[in-house]
N, C-alpha and C positions, 0 to 999 in steps of 0.2 A: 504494500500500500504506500508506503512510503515513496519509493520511487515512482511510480505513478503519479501521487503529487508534485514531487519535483518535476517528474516532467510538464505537467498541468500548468508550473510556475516559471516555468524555464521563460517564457515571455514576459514576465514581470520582473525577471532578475536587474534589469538595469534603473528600474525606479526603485527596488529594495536595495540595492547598493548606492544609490542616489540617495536618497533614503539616512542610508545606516553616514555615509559623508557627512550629511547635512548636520546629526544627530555630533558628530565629533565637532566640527568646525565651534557646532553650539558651546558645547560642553567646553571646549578652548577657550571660547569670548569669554563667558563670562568667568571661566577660571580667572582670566588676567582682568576683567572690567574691577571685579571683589575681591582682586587682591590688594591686602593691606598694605605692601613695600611700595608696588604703583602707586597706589592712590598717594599714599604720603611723597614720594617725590613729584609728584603733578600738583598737592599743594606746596611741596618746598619753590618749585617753578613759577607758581604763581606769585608766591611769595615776591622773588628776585622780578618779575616784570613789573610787579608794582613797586618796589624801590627804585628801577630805573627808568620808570614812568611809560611804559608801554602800554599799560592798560591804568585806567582810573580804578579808585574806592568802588565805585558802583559794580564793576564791572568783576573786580577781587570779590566780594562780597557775595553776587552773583556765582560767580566760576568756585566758591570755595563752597557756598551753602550744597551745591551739587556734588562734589567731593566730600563731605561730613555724611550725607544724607548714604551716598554708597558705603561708607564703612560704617557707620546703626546698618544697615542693611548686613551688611558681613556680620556684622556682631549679633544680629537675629537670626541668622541663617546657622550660626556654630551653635549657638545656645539652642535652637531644637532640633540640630541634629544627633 
């Protein structure tokens, strides 16, 4: 029976390995989107543009609330797991 099905599936193999890609790529982003080393040197980087005035208060403020907001997000995601 087994093989049978395979065969039955063998035309669907290039969307379930499409599929199973998609499902890696994922699980990549947002390893590195929640991680804590990145996030903290994307606010250390923010840091240094707004000391040499690349970007305004508003703009730091903005770009950093979104960085805090990703790591409470990591720190919810460790705690129930």
């Amino acid at each position: 029976m087994g093989l049978i099905k395979e065969l039955l599936l063998l035309p669907a193999a290039p969307v379930r390995g499409t599929g199973w890609v998609l499902r890696q790529v994922l699980t990549e982003a947002e390893r590195q989107y929640y991680d804590p080393a990145v996030v903290q040197r994307e606010l250390r980087e923010l840091a240094e543009q707004l000391d040499s005035g690349q970007i305004d208060e508003a703009e730091f403020d903005r770009r950093e609330d979104a960085l805090l907001d990703r790591l409470e997000e990591l720190r919810k995601r460790q705690a129930g797991a």
